[in-house]
C-alpha positions as MATLAB code, in Angstrom:
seq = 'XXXXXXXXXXXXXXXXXXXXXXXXXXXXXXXXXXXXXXXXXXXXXXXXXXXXXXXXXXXXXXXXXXXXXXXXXXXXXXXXXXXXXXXXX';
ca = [
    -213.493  -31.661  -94.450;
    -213.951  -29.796  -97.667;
    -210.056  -28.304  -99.108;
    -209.877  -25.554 -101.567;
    -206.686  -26.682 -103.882;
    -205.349  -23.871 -105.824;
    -202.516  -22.909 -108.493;
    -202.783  -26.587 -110.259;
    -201.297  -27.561 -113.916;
    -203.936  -27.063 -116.837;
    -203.785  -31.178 -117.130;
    -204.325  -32.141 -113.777;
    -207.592  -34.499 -112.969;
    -209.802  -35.029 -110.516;
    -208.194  -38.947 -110.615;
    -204.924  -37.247 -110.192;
    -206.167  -35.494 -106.988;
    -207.990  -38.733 -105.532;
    -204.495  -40.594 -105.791;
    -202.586  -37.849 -104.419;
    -204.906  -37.135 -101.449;
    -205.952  -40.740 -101.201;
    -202.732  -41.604  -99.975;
    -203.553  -39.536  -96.996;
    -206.736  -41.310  -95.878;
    -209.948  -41.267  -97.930;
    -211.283  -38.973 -100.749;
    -215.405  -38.515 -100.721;
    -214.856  -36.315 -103.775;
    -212.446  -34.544 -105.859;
    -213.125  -31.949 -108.246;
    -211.592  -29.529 -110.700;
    -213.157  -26.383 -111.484;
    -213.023  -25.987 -115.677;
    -214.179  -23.425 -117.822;
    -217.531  -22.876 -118.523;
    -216.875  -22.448 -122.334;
    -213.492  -24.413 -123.039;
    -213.794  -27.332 -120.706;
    -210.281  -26.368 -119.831;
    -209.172  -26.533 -116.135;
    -209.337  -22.995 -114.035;
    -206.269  -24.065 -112.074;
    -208.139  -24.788 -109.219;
    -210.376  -27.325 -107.587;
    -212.097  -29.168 -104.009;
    -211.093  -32.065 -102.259;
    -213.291  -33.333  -99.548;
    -212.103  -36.134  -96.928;
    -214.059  -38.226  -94.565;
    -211.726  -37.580  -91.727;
    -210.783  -34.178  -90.411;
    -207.685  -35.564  -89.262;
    -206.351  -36.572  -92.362;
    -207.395  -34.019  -94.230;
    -205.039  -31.997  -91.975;
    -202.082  -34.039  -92.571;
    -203.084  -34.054  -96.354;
    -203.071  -30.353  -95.842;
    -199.994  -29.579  -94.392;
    -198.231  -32.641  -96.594;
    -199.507  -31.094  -99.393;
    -199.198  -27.659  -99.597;
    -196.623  -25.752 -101.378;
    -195.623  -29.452 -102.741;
    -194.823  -29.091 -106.448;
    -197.577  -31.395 -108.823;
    -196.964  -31.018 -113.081;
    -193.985  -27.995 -112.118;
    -196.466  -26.013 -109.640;
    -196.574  -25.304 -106.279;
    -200.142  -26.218 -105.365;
    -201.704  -24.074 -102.467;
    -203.968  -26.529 -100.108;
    -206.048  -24.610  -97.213;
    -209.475  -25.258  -95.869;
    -212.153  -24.264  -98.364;
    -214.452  -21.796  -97.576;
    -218.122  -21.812  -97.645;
    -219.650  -20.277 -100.755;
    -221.075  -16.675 -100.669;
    -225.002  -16.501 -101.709;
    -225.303  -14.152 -104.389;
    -228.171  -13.143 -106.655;
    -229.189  -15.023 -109.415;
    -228.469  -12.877 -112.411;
    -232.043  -12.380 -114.246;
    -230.924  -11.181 -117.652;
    -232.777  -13.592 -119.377;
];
């Protein structure tokens, strides 16, 4: 099950998110969405788990729990929308 994690610290890393969900059962991927043009974290990111059952109890464990003086947001993440390819260049 894919998660959409939202309202994260500026320094939190995808490690940090493998140990923090990893403790729920285990972690295919974690990843945190950064600027294209800073490299700086968007405040957001994905974390996929194996099991749909413990991605649920990661989810409701999780969310609204404060990480780096934040109250992360954890829900299911949505597929992504198709949308043109921008042919500018």
């Amino acid at each position: 099950m894919n998660m959409y994690v939202s309202n994260l610290g500026f320094h939190v890393q995808e490690e940090d998110l493998k140990q923090l969900f990893g403790s729920f059962g285990e972690v295919t991927s974690a990843k945190v969405i950064k600027d294209r043009d800073t490299g700086r974290s968007r405040g957001f990111g994905f974390v996929e788990m194996s099991s749909t059952e413990q991605a649920n109890k990661a989810m409701t464990s999780l969310h609204n729990k404060e990480l780096e003086g934040r109250l992360m947001s954890v829900s299911v993440a949505r597929e992504r929308e198709s949308r043109p390819r921008n042919n500018r260049w």
